[in-house]
C-alpha positions in Angstrom: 15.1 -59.5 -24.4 16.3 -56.3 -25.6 19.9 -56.2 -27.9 21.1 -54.4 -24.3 21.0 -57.2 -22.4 23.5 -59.4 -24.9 26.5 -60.3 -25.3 28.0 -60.8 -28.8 29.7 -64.0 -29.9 30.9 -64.6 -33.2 31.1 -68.3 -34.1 32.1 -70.2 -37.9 29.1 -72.6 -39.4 29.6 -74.0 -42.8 27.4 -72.7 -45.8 25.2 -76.3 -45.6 24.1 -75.1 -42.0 23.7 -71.6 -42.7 21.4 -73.3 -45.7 19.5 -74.7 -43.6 19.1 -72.0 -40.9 17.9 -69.7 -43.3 15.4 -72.0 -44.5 14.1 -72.7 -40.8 13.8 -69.1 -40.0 11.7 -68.5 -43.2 9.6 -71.5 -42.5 9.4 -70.2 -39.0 9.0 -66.7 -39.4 11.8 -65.7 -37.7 15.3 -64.4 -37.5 18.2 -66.7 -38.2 20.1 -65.3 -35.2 16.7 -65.9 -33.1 16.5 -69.4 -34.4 20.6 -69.8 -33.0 20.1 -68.1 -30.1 16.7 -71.1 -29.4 18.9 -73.9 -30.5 21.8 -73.1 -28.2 19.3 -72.6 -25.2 18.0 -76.0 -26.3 21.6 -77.6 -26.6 22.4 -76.4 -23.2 19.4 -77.9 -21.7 19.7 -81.1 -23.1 23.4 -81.1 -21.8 22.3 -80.9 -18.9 19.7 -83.6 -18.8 22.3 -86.2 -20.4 25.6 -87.9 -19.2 28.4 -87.9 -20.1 27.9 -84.6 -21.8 26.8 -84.3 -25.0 28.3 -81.7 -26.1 31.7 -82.2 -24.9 31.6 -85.5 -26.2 31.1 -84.2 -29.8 33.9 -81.7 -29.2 36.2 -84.4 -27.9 36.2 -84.2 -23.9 36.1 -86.5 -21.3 33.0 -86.1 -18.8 34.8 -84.5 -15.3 34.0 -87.6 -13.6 36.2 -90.0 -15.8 39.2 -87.4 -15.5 38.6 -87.5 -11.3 38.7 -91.2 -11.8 41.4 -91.3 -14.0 43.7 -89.0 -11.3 42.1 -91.1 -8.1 43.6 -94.4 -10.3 46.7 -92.5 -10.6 49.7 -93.8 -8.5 51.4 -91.0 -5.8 
């Protein structure tokens, strides 16, 4: 995929995973923003496969379908 069809982000990682994304990328022969761009299409794909979600439950959000049970519950 050419740099033409992206879109750029820019996101905060502490040094310890930067470290270690480096070190991947070498071992891998590759680029570290190759090796993000991989582990982010992997992330979402697992997300998918798994509920509740897996990544909004490590960012502290309630799967949609406990918040649609939560307002169903809710007296009118």
């Amino acid at each position: 995929m050419g740099i033409s069809n992206m879109v750029l982000r820019t996101v905060y990682i502490s040094p310890t995973i930067d470290d270690e994304l480096r070190d991947q990328a070498f071992k891998l022969h590759t680029s570290k923003n190759d090796l993000i761009r991989k582990y982010i299409e992997l992330g979402m794909a697992a997300n998918k496969q798994k509920k509740p979600s897996v990544v909004g439950a490590a960012v502290g959000h309630k799967p949609v379908a406990a918040k649609k049970a939560k307002l169903k519950a809710a007296p009118k």
